[in-house]
VOTI-560284 format. One record per residue (C-alpha): x, y, z. Coordinates in nm, 2 decimals, m for minus. Layout:
residues N
[[X, Y, Z]];
...
***
This chain:
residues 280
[[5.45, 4.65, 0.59]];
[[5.11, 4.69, 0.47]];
[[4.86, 4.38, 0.35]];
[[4.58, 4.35, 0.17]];
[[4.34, 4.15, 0.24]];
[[4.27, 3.93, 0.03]];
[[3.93, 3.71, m0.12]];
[[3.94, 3.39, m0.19]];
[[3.74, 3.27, m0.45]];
[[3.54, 3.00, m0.39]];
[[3.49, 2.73, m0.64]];
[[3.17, 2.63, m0.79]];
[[3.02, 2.36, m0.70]];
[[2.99, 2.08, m0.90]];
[[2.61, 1.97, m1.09]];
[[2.47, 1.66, m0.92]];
[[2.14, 1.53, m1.05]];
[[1.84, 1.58, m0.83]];
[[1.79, 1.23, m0.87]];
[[2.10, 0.99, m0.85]];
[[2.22, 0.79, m1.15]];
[[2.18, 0.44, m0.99]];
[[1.81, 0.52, m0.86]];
[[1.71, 0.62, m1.25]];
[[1.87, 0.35, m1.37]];
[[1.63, 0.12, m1.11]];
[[1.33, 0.27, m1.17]];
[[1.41, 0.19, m1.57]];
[[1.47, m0.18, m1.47]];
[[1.12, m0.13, m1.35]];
[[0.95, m0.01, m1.62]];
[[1.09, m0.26, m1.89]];
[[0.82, m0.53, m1.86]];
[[0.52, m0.32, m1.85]];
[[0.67, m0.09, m2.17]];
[[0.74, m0.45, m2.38]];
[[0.42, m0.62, m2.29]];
[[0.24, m0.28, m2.43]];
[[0.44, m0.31, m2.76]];
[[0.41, m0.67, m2.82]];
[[m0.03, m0.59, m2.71]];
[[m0.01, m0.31, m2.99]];
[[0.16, m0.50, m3.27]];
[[m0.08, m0.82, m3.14]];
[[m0.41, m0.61, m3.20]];
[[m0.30, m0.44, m3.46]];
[[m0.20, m0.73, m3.61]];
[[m0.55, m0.93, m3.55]];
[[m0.40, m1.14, m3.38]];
[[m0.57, m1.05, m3.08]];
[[m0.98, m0.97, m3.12]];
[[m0.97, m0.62, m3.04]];
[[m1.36, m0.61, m2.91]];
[[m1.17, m0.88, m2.56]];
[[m0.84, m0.70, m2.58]];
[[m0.82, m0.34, m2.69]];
[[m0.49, m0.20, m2.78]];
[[m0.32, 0.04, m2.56]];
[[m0.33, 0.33, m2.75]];
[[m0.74, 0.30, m2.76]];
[[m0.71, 0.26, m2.36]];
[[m0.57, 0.58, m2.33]];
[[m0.79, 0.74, m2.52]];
[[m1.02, 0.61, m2.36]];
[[m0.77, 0.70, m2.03]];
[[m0.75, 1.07, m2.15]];
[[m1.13, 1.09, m2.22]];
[[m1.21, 1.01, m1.87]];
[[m0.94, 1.27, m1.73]];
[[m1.18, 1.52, m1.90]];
[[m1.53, 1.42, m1.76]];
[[m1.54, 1.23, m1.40]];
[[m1.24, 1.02, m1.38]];
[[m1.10, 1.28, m1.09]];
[[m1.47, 1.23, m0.89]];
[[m1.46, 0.85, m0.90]];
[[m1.07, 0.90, m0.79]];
[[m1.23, 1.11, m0.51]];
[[m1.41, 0.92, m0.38]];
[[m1.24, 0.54, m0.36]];
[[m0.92, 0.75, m0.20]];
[[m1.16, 0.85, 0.09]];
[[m1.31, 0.52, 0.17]];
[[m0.99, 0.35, 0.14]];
[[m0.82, 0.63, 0.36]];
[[m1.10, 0.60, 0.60]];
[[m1.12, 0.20, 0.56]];
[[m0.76, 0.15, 0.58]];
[[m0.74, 0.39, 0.91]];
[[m0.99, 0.24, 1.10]];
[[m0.86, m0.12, 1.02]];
[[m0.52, m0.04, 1.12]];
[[m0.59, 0.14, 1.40]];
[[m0.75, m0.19, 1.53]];
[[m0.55, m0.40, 1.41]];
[[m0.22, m0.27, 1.57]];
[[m0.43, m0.24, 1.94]];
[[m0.50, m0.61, 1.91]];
[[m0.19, m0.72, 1.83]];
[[0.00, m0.49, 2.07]];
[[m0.24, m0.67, 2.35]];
[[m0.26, m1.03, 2.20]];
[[0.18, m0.97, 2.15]];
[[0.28, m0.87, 2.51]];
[[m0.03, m1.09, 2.68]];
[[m0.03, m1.47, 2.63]];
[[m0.41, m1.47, 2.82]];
[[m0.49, m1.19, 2.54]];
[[m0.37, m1.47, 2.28]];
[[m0.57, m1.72, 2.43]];
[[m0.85, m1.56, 2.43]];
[[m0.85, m1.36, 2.12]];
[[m0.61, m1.55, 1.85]];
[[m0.92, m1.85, 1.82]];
[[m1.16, m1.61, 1.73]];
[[m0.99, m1.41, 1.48]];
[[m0.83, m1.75, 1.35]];
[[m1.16, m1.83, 1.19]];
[[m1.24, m1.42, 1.12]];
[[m0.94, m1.47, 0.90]];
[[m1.08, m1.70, 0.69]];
[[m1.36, m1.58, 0.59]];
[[m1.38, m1.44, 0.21]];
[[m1.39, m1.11, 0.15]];
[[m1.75, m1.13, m0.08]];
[[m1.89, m1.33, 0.25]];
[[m1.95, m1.00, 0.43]];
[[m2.11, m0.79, 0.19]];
[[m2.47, m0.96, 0.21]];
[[m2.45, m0.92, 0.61]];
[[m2.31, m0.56, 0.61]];
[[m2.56, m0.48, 0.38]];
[[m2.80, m0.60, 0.57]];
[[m2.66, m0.41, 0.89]];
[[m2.53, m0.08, 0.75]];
[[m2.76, m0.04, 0.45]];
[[m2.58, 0.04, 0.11]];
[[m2.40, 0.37, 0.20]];
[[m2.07, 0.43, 0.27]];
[[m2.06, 0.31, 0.62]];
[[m2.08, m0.06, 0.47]];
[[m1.81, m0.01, 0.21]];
[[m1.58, 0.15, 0.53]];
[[m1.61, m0.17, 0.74]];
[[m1.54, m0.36, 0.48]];
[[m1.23, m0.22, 0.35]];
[[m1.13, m0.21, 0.71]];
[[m1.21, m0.58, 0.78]];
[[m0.98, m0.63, 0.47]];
[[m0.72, m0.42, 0.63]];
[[m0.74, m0.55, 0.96]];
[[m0.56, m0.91, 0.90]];
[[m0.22, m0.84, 0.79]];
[[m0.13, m0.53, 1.02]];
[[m0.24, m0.76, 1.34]];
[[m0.06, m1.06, 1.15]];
[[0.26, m0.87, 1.11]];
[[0.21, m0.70, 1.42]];
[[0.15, m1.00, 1.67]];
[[0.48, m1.16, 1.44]];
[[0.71, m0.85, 1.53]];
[[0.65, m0.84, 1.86]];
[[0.72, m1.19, 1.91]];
[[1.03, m1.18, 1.70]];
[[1.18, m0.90, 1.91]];
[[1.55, m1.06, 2.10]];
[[1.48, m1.14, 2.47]];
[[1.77, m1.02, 2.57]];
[[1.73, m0.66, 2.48]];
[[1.37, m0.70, 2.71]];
[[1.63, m0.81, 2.96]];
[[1.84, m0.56, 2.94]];
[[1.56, m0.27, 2.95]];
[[1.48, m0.43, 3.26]];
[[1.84, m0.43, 3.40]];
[[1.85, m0.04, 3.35]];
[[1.51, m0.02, 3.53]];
[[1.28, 0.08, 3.24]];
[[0.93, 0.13, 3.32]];
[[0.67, m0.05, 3.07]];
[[0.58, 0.24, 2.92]];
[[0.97, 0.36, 2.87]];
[[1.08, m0.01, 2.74]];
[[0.77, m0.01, 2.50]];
[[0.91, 0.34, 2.36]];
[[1.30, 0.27, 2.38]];
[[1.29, m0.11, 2.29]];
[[0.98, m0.26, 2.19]];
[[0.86, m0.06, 1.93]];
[[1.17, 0.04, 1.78]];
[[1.24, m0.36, 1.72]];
[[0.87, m0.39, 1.58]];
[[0.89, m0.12, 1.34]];
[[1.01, m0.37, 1.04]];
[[0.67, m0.63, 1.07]];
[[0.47, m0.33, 1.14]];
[[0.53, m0.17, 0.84]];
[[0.50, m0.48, 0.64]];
[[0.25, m0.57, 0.79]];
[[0.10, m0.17, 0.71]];
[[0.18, m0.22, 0.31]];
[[m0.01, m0.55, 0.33]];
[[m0.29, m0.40, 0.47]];
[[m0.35, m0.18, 0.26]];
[[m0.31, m0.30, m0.05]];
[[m0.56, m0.59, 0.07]];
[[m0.77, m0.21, 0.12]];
[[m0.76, m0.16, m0.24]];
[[m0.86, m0.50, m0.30]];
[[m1.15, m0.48, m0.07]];
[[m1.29, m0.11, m0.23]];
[[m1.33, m0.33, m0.56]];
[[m1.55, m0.56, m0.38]];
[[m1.73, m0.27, m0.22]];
[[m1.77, m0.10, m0.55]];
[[m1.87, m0.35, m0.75]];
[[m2.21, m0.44, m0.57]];
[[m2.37, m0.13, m0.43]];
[[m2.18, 0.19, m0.56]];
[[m2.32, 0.46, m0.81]];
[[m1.98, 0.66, m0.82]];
[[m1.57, 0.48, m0.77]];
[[m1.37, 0.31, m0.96]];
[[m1.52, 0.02, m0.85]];
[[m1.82, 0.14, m1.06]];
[[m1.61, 0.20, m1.34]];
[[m1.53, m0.13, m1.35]];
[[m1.94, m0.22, m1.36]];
[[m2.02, 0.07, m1.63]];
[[m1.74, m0.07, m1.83]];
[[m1.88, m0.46, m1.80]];
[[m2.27, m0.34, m1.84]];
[[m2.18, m0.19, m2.17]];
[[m1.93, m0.42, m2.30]];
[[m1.62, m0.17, m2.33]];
[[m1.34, m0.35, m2.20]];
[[m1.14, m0.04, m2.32]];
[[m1.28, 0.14, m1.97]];
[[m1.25, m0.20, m1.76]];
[[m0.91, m0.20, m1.83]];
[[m0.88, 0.19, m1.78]];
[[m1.05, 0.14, m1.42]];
[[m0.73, m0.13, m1.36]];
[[m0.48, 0.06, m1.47]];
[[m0.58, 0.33, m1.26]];
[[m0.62, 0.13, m0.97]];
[[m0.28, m0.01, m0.96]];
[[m0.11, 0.36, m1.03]];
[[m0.30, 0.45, m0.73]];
[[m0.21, 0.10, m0.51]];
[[0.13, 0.17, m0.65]];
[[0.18, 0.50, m0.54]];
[[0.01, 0.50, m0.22]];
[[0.25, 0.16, m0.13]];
[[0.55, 0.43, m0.21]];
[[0.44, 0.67, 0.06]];
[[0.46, 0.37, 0.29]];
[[0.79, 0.25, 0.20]];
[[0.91, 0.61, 0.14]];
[[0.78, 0.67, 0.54]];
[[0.93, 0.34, 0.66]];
[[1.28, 0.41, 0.48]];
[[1.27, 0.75, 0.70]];
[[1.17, 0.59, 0.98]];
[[1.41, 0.29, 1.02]];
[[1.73, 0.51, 0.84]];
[[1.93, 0.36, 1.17]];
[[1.85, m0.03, 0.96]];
[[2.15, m0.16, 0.82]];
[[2.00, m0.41, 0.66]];
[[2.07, m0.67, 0.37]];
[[1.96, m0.56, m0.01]];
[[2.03, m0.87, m0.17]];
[[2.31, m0.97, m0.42]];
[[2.45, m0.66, m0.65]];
[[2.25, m0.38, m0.41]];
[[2.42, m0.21, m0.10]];
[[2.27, m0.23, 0.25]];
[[2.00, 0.01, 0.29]];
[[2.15, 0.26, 0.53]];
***
């Protein structure tokens, strides 16, 4: 008796969407309050309701948005992107040594925490005279003080997470006979991770915040200066470009972060809230 063999056929598989329904659905809740407060702006300038030489409408803004993509929006993009990359990593960097130290050493704390107590309070204008004073008005000053702005919330956040971490898992690190080094990598920073990357997405959208104040005093290109061109010749049209592009950029560089921190901590199973799913 002779077979055949035979070949199964495999059924297709069905279409999913590259993005899943729910997610588009939340990133539409998102966007209706920013798409209704540009209609009802519209209709309000168009209208005259609204004096259109304090508050242009939103279609002139992207012109104004679309003439800029032409000519040197990109360069002034450029260039804030660097010195808050550059502001944000040496802040950070700095930030999460001090609070690793002042978080696992109570004489650290004591010695440390007054001092940067009354750092902290300091406003962020406050510095610019004396930088400029030390560092001269190139882009070293505008770094430092980007990076001072950075600096708070990572070692806030950071000193906070370390101190929040459960005893007893220290304890029981101990009980297996972890090393410092090995209960710093199996325990310690795992249980950190959260406050650190709060603390990270504070940081640096207090970086973005800070590049303004940079900009705005001793800058010839950045968006910062945008924001200066746009008040020296009374467009508010290119003010209001400057912003917009400023929080597309704060936006998306907070996404990266959560995006990371989401990969990172996939083992969280962690409370959404009422009507969401716990964030696996």
């Amino acid at each position: 008796m002779s077979s055949k063999s035979k070949t199964l056929a495999v059924p297709p598989r069905p279409w999913r969407p590259a993005v899943p329904l729910a997610a588009l659905v939340v990133r539409a809740k998102g966007l209706a309050i920013p798409l209704v407060a540009i209609l009802l702006l519209e209709v309000a300038v168009r209208a005259g309701w609204v004096p259109a030489y304090q508050m242009p409408a939103p279609s002139d803004i992207l012109l104004t948005l679309q003439e800029l993509a032409a000519g040197p929006l990109w360069g002034h993009i450029g260039v804030s992107l660097g010195r808050v990359a550059a502001g944000f990593a040496v802040g950070a960097s700095l930030a999460l040594a001090a609070a690793a130290w002042v978080g696992l050493s109570r004489e650290a704390e004591a010695y440390l925490e007054p001092t940067l107590a009354a750092l902290r309070a300091i406003p962020s204008l406050a510095w610019v005279p004396l930088l400029l004073l030390w560092l001269g008005i190139d882009e070293r000053s505008k770094v430092v003080l980007i990076a001072i702005g950075a600096f708070f919330p990572v070692y806030l956040n950071g000193v906070a997470a370390i101190r929040n971490i459960d005893r007893k898992l220290v304890e029981v690190g101990r009980m297996y006979g972890f090393g410092r080094l090995r209960l710093a990598r199996r325990i310690l920073l795992p249980a950190a991770l959260p406050g650190l990357f709060t603390g990270l997405r504070g940081g640096l959208s207090l970086a973005w915040m800070f590049l303004v104040a940079a900009e705005l005093i001793a800058a010839t290109r950045g968006l910062g200066y945008l924001l200066t061109d746009g008040r020296e010749t009374s467009r508010p049209d290119l003010v209001l470009a400057a912003i917009i592009v400023l929080a597309l950029l704060g936006k998306l560089s907070d996404g990266l972060l959560a995006t990371l921190e989401r990969r990172l901590l996939v083992w969280r199973d962690a409370f959404a809230g009422e009507g969401g799913e716990a964030q696996p």
